[in-house]
C-alpha positions in Angstrom: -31.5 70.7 6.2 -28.1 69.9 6.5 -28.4 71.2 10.4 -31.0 68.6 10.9 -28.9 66.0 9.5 -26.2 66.3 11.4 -28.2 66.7 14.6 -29.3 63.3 13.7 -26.2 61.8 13.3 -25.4 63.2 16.2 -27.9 61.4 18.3 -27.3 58.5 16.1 -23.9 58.2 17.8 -25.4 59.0 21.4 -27.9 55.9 21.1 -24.8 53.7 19.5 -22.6 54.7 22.4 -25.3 54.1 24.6 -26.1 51.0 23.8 -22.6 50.2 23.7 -22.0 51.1 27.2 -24.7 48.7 28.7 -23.8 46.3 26.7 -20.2 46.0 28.0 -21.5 46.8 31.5 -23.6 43.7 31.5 -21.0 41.7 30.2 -19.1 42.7 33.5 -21.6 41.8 36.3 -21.7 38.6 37.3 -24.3 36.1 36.5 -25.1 35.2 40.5 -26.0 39.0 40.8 -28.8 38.8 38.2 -30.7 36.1 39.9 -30.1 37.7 43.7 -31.2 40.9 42.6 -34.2 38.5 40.9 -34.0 40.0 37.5 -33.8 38.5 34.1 -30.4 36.7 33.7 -27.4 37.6 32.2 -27.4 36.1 28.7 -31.1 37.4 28.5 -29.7 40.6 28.9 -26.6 40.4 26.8 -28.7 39.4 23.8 -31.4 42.0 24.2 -28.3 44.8 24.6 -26.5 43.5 22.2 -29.5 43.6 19.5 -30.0 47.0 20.3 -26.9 48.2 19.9 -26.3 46.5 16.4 -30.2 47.9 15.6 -28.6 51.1 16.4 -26.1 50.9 14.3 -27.6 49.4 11.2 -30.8 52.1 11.4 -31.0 55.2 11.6 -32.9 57.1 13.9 -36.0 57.4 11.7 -36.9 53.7 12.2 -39.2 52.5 15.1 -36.4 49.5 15.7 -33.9 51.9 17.6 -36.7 53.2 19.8 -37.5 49.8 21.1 -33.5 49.1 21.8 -33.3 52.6 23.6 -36.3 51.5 25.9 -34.6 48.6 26.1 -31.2 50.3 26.9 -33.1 52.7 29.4 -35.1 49.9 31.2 -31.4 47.9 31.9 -30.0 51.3 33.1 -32.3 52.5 34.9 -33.7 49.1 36.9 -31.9 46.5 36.4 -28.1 48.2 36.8 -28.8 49.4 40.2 -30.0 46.5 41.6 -27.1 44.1 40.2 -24.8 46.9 41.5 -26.0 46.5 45.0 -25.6 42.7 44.8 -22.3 43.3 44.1 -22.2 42.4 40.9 -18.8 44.8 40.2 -16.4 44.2 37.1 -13.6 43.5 39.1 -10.9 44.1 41.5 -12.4 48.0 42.8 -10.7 49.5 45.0 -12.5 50.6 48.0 -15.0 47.5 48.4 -14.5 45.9 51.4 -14.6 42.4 52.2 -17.5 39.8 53.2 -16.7 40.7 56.9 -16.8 44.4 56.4 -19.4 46.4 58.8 -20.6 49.6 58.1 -18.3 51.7 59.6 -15.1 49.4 58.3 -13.5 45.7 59.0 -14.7 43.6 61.5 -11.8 42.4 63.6 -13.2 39.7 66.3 -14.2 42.5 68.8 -9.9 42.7 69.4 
């Protein structure tokens, strides 16, 4: 019994973390990248993560509530992430992102 526990916490942690990481990556994309990439917006977002992860953490992983947030969790990762991405919705200042007048094999210089 003591196995199973522990296995549980275990996974308890992996949904908290989880959660915890698309919450913070949704707080980084930018709000102009949620309605180009015609998904729900960002605070939507924020406070549906957000719930989850603070369902996770208050539950267990008996209760039905934590399910819901990991669909939840999953659903963001899976659709909505790659599609902000590809806006450009980045955190910040990556390095190796071009510019606006980037083609696709590097800058665009005037035809110099």
């Amino acid at each position: 019994m003591q196995g199973f526990n522990s296995l549980l916490s275990l996974l308890n942690l992996a949904l908290i973390v989880f959660s915890g990481f698309a919450f913070i990556d949704a707080a980084m994309r930018r709000e102009d990248a949620y309605r180009a990439a015609d998904k729900q917006t960002k605070p939507f977002w924020l406070i549906v993560l957000g719930i989850a992860f603070v369902v996770n953490w208050i539950f267990g992983i008996l209760s039905f509530l934590p399910i819901i947030g990991l669909i939840a969790t999953i659903v963001y990762m899976v659709d909505v992430r790659p599609a902000v991405r590809q806006i450009g919705g980045g955190g910040g200042g990556r390095k190796g992102r071009g510019s606006s007048s980037d083609g696709p094999y590097g800058p665009y210089n005037g035809g110099r």
